[in-house]
C-alpha positions as CSV (number, residue, x, y, z in Angstrom):
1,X,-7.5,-1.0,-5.1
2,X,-9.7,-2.9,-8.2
3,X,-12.4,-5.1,-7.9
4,X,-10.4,-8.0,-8.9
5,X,-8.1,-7.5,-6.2
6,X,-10.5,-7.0,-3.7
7,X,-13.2,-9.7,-4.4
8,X,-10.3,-11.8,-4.3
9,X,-8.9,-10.9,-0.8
10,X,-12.4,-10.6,0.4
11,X,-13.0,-14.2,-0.5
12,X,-9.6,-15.6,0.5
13,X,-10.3,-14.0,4.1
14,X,-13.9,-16.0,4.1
15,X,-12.5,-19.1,3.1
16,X,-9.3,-18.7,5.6
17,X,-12.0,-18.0,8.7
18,X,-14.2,-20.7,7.5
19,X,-11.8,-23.7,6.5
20,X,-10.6,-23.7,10.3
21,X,-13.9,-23.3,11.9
22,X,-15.3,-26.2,10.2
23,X,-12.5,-27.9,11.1
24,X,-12.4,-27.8,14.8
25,X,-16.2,-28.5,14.5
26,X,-15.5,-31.9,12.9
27,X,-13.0,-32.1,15.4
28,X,-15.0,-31.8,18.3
29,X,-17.8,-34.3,17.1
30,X,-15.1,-36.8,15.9
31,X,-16.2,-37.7,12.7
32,X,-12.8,-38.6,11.2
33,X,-13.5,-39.8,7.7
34,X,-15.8,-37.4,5.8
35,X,-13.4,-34.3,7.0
36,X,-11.4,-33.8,4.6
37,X,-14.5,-33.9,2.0
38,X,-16.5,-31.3,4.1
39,X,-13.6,-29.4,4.4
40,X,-13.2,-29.1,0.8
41,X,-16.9,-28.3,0.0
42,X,-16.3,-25.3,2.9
43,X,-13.2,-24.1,0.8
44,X,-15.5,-24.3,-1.8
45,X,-18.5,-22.8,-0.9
46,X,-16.4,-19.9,1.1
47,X,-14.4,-19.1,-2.4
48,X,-17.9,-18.9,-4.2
49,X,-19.6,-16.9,-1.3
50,X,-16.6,-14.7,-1.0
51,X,-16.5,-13.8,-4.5
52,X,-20.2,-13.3,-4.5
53,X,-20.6,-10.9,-1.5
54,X,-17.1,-9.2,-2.5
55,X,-18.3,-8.1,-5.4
56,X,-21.7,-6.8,-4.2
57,X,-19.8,-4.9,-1.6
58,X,-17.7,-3.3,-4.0
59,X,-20.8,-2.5,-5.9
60,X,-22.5,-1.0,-2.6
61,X,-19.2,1.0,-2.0
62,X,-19.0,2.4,-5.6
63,X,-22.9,3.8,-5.3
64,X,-21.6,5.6,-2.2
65,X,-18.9,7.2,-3.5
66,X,-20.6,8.7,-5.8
67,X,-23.7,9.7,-3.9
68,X,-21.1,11.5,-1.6
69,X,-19.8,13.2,-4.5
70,X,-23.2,14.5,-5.9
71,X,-23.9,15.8,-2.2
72,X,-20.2,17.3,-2.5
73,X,-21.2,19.1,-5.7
74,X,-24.7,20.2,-4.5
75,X,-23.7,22.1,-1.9
């Protein structure tokens, strides 16, 4: 799998978990009008903290794999 591909699926699966969360939240406390805006700004902010942390994993990942592979050729 590439980066692209992942940061994207890693921030589509933020945004997917968050979206509904935030809106059975607004649900419960009734606020009716200013939903569909905070709902947005979730989609929003999930997309940009999706990319964000997707990409750092990636980058934590990579630095693994090849730790594991200089202990591999150590020994």
């Amino acid at each position: 799998m590439k980066k692209p591909l992942f940061v994207f699926l890693f921030a589509a699966g933020v945004t997917a978990s968050g979206v509904p969360v935030a809106w059975l939240v607004l649900s419960v406390l009734g606020k009716g009008n200013s939903s569909l805006v905070v709902l947005v700004v979730t989609a929003l902010v999930g997309i940009g903290g999706g990319a964000f942390i997707g990409a750092r994993i990636w980058e934590d990942r990579q630095v693994l794999r090849q730790r594991a592979a200089q202990e591999n050729e150590e020994e």
